[in-house]
C-alpha positions in Angstrom: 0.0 0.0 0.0 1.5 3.0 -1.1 1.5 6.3 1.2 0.5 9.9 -0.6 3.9 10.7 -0.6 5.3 7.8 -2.1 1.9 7.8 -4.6 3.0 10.9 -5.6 6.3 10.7 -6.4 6.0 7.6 -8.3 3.5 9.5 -10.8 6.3 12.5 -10.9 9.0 10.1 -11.9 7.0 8.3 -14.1 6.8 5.3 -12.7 3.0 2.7 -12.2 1.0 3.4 -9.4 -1.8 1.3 -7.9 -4.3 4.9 -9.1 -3.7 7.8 -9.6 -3.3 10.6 -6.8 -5.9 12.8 -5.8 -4.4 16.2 -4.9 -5.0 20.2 -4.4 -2.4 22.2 -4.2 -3.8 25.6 -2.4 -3.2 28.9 -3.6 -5.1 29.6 -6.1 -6.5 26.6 -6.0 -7.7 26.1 -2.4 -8.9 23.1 -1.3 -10.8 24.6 2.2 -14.7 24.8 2.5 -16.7 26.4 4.7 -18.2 22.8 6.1 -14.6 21.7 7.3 -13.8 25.4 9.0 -16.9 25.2 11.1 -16.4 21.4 11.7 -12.8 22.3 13.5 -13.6 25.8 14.7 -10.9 27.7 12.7 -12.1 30.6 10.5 -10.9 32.6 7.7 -9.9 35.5 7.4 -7.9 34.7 11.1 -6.5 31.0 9.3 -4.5 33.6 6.5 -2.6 35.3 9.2 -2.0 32.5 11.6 0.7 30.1 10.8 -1.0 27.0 13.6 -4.5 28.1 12.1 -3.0 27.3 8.6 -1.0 24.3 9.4 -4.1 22.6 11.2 -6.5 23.7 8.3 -4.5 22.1 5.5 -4.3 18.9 8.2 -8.3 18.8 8.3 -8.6 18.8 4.7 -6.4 15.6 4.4 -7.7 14.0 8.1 -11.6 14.5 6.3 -10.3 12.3 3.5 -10.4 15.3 0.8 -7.0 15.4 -0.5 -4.2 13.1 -0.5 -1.7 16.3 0.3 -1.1 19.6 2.9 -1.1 22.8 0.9 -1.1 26.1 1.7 -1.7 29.0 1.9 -5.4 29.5 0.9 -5.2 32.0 -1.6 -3.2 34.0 -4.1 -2.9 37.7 -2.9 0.3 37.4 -0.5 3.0 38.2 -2.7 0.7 41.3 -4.3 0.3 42.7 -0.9 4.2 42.3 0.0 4.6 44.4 -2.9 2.5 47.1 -1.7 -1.2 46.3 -3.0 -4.4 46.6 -0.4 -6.0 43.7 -0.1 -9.6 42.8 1.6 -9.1 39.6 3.4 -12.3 38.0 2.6 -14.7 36.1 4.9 -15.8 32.2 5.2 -17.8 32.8 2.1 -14.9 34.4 -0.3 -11.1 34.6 -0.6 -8.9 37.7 -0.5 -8.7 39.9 -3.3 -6.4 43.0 -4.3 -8.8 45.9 -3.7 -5.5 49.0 -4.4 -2.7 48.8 -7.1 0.6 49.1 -5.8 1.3 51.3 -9.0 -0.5 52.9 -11.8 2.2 51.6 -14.2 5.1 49.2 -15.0 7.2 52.0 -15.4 7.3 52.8 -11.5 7.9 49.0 -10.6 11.2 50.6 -8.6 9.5 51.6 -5.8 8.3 48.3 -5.2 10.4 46.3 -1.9 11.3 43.1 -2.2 9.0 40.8 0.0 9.6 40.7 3.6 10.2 37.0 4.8 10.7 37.8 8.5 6.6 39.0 9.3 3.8 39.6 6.7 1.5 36.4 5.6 4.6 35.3 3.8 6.2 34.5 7.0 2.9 32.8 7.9 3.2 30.6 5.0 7.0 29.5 5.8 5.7 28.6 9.5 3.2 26.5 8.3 5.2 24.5 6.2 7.1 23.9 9.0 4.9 23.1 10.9 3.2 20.3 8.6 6.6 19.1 8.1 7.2 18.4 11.6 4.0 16.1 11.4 6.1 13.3 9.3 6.8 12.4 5.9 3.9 10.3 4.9 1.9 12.9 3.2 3.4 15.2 0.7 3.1 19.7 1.5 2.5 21.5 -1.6 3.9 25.2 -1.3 2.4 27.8 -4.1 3.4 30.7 -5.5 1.5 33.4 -7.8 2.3 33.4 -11.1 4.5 36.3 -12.6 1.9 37.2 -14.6 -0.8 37.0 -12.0 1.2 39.0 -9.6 2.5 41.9 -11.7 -1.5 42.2 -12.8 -2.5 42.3 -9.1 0.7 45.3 -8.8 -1.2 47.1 -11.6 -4.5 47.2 -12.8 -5.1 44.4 -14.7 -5.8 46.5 -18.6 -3.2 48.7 -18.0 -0.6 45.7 -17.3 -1.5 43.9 -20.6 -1.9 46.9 -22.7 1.7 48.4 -21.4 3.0 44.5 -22.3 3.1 46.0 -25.8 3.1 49.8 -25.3 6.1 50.0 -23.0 8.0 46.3 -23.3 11.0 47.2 -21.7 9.9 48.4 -18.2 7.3 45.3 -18.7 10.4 42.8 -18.7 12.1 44.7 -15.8 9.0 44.7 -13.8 8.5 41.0 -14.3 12.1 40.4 -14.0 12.1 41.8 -10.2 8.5 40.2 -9.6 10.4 36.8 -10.7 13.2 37.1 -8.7 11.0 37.9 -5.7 9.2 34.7 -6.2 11.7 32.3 -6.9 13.3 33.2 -3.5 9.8 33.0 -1.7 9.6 29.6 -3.6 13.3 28.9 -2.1 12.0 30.0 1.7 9.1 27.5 1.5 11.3 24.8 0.1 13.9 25.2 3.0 11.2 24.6 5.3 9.7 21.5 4.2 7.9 22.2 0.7 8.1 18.8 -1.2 6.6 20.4 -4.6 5.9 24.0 -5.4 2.8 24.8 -7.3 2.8 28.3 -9.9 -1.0 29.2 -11.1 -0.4 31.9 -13.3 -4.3 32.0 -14.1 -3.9 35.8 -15.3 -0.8 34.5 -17.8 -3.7 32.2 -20.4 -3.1 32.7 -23.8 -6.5 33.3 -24.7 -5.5 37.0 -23.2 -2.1 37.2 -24.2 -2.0 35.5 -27.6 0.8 32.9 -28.4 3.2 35.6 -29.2 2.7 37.7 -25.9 2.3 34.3 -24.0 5.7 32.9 -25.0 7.4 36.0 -24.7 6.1 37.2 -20.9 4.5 34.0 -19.6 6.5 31.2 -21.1 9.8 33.1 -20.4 9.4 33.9 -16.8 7.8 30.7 -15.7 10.7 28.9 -16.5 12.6 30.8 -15.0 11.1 30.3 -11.9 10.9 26.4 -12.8 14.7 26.2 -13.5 15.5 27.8 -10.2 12.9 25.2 -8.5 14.6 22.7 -10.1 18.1 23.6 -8.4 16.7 23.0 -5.2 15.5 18.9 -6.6 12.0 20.0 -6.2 8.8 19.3 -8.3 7.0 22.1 -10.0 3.5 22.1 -10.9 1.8 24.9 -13.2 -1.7 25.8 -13.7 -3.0 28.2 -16.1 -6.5 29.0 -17.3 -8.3 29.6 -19.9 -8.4 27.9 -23.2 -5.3 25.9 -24.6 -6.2 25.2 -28.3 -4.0 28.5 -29.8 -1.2 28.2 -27.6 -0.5 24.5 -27.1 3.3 24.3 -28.9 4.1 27.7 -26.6 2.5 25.6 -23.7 4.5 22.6 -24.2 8.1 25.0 -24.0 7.1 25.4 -20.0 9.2 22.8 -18.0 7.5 22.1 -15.4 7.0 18.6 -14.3 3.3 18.9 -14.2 0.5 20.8 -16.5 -2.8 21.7 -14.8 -5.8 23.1 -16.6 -8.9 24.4 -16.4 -12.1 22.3 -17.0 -12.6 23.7 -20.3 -9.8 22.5 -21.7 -10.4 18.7 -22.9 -7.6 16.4 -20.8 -8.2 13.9 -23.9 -7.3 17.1 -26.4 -4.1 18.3 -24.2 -2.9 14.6 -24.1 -3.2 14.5 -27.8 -1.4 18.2 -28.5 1.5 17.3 -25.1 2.2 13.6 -26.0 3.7 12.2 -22.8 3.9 15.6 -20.6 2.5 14.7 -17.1 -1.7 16.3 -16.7 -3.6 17.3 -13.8 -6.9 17.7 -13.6 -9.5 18.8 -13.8 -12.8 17.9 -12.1 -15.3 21.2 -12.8 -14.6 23.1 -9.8 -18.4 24.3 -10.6 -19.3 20.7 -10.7 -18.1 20.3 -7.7 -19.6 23.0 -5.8 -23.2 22.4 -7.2 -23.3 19.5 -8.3 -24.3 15.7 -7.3 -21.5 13.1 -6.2 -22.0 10.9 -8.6 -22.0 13.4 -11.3 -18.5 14.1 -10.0 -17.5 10.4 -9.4 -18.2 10.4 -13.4 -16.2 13.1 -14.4 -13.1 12.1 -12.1 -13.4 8.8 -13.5 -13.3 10.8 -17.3 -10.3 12.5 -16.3 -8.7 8.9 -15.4 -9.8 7.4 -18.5 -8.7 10.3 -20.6 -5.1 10.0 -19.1 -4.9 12.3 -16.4 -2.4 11.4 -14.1 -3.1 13.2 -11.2 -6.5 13.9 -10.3 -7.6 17.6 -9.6 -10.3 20.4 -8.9 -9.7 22.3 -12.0 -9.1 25.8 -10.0 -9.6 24.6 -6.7 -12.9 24.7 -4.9 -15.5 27.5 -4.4 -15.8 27.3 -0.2 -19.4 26.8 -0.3 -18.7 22.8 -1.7 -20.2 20.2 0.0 -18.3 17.7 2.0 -19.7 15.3 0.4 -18.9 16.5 -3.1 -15.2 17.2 -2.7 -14.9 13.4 -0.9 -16.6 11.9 -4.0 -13.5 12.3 -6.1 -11.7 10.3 -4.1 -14.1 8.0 -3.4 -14.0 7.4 -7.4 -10.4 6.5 -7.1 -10.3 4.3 -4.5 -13.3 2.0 -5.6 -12.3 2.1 -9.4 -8.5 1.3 -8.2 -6.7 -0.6 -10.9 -2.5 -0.2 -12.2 -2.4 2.9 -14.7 0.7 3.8 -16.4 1.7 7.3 -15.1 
């Protein structure tokens, strides 16, 4: 009987497991509901700023039988607000969100400081890993970062980011330059601490918004950096972006990462057809999931295994208002259709 760990790194080393693993990561895709915060007494928005909160959060979701992983944090506004943005910090009901730019363009991205590791939520983060570290090594802790594309377009509005992309390209490379470097080291700080895999979702970097040219030059370029500096430290990189695939699939297949995760709208049969034998994970309709039936859900987790997806997912993580019963399903799919799949 395999552990989640060793489950896990079989499928990332491309090796047979007994099924495939069902994960979710956090960050943008966050794998708390509501039903599981009121069922152990811990409460958001106090479980973003409290490193124990966080650590014994991520443990419930796993204890419940939800995930086969710890990941944290819950959301994907820590490295905007290191940078200087406002951020509301949401309620049981919805996430944080950036509510004030940092800066009105990427041409004053010097004024931004370099994220604090030593207080902020980014501290909180680091704790937690620790923390879930300390609780052995049977079950793999998924850190996340924001994508650079997500986080420079959570630094400036969001139309002025993508039309300056063209408008003023050079300041656009520095600022995403500096945003990079920022994360790969808050990528290094949560590896140091027990991270076995870090997570990117750049859900603001899709193609369908940038077109392939845009996407290879400012999304593809910078993720890999990140990936490459990731992979220094021998850890596993997972990568998540949204939107639709079909236009940008040979930029997509340039990205290094060890895993691909999409949204539900992009076919896992289609992207196994366009990525030959790139690892995919995914991606169980997050909508589906939050109003939908379990078996409905057992149905389409079992698609996604018979499709070829090797690690099963919520496609962007799950809206907090998801049933227990709903997000359990997909794991109950697993383990009563357990066979040997080829990862």
């Amino acid at each position: 009987m395999l552990t989640p760990k060793e489950r896990l790194n079989k499928v990332l080393n491309q090796e047979k497991v007994d099924r495939p693993p069902c994960i979710c990561p956090g960050g943008m895709m966050n794998m708390v509901i509501a039903e599981i915060m009121e069922d152990v007494g811990i409460t958001f928005p106090e479980a973003h700023m409290n490193a124990h909160m966080m650590a014994d959060l991520a443990t419930a979701v796993y204890e419940k039988g939800c995930f086969e992983n710890f990941g944290v944090p819950f959301c994907m506004t820590i490295e905007a607000e290191e940078f200087g943005a406002k951020v509301d910090m949401g309620t049981n009901i919805y996430e944080p969100h950036v509510v004030e730019y940092a800066i009105h363009s990427v041409k004053e991205w010097k004024v931004l400081s370099p994220i604090n590791y030593h207080q902020g939520r980014a501290k909180v983060v680091i704790d937690a890993i620790k923390l879930l570290k300390s609780k052995g090594e049977q079950v793999p802790i998924i850190g996340n970062i924001t994508g650079p594309i997500s986080t420079a377009s959570s630094i400036v509005e969001p139309v002025v980011f993508y039309k300056e992309l063209r408008k003023n390209s050079k300041e656009a490379h520095e600022l995403l330059e500096f945003v990079t470097e920022q994360l790969i080291a808050y990528a290094q700080k949560q590896i140091e601490a027990g991270a076995d895999v870090i997570a990117i979702s750049d859900p603001s970097g899709t193609g369908e918004i940038l077109g392939p040219k845009l996407f290879k030059e400012f999304a593809v370029k910078y993720i890999n950096k990140i990936i490459r500096a990731i992979q220094k430290e021998k850890t596993a990189t997972i990568i998540h972006i949204c939107g639709q695939m079909k236009k940008v699939y040979p930029e997509v297949n340039l990205i290094t990462s060890d895993v691909l995760s999409f949204d539900s709208m992009v076919s896992i049969e289609e992207a196994r057809n366009n990525l030959g034998n790139r690892l995919l994970m995914g991606n169980v309709s997050t909508f589906a999931i939050e109003f939908g039936e379990p078996k409905k859900i057992a149905e389409l987790t079992r698609k996604c295994v018979r499709d070829s997806s090797n690690i099963i997912s919520p496609a962007c993580g799950l809206g907090m208002k998801s049933s227990l019963k709903n997000v359990k399903s997909m794991m109950n799919a697993l383990i009563k259709g357990e066979e040997v799949i080829d990862a």
